[in-house]
C-alpha positions in Angstrom: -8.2 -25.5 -11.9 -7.1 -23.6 -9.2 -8.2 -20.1 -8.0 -6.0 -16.9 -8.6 -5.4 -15.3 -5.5 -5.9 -11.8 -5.3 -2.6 -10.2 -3.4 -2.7 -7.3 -1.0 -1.0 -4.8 -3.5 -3.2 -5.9 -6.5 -6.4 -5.3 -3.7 -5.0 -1.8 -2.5 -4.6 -0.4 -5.9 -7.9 -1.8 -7.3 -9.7 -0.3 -4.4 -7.6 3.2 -5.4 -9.4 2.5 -8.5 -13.0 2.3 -7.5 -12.3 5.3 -5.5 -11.1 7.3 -8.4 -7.3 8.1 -6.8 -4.3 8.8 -9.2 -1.4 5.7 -9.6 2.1 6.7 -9.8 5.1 5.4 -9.8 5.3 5.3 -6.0 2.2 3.7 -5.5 3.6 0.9 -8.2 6.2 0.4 -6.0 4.7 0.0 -3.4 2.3 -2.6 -4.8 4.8 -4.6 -6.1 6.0 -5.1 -2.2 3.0 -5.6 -1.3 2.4 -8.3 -3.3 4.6 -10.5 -1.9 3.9 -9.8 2.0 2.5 -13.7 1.9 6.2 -15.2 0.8 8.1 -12.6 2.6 5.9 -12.2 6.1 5.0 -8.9 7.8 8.1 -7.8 8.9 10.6 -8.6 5.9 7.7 -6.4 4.1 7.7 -3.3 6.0 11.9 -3.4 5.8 11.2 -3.3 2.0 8.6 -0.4 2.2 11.0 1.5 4.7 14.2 0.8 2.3 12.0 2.1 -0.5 10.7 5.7 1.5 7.4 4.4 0.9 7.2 3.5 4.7 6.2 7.0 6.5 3.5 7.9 8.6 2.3 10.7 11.1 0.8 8.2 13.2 2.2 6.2 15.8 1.8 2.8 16.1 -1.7 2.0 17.9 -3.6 4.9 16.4 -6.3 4.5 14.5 -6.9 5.5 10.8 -10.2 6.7 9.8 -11.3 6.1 6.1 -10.7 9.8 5.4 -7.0 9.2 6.5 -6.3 6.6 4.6 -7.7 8.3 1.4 -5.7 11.6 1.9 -2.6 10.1 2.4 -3.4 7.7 -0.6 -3.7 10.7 -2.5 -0.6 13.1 -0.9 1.5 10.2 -2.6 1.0 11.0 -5.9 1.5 14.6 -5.2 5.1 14.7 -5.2 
């Protein structure tokens, strides 16, 4: 018997769970992409998110993201 491994997208969107954030279709989206990061790789990935719009950030690359950060911006998505 093998073990099912949990997948980036699945683990984002269970973690937006616990924390008791909204789901749209957006953040659907974007978990389906994420989801396959480990047959696509990193960079084939991020050209999907950025095809998609779901690929936009304030921050440059190198910046840190504080938990707060992360958690607003989780939530701004389903606001529009």
């Amino acid at each position: 018997m093998s073990k099912r491994q949990l997948k980036l997208g699945d683990a984002i969107t269970k973690l937006a769970k616990a924390l008791h954030l909204p789901h749209c279709s957006r953040c659907e989206q974007r978990r389906q992409i994420l989801n396959e990061i480990q047959t696509l790789g990193i960079k084939e990935t991020m050209k999907r998110l950025k095809a998609a719009g779901l690929r936009t950030s304030a921050k440059s690359a190198g910046e840190v993201w504080s938990v707060e950060d992360i958690i607003k911006k989780m939530e701004d998505c389903c606001d529009k």
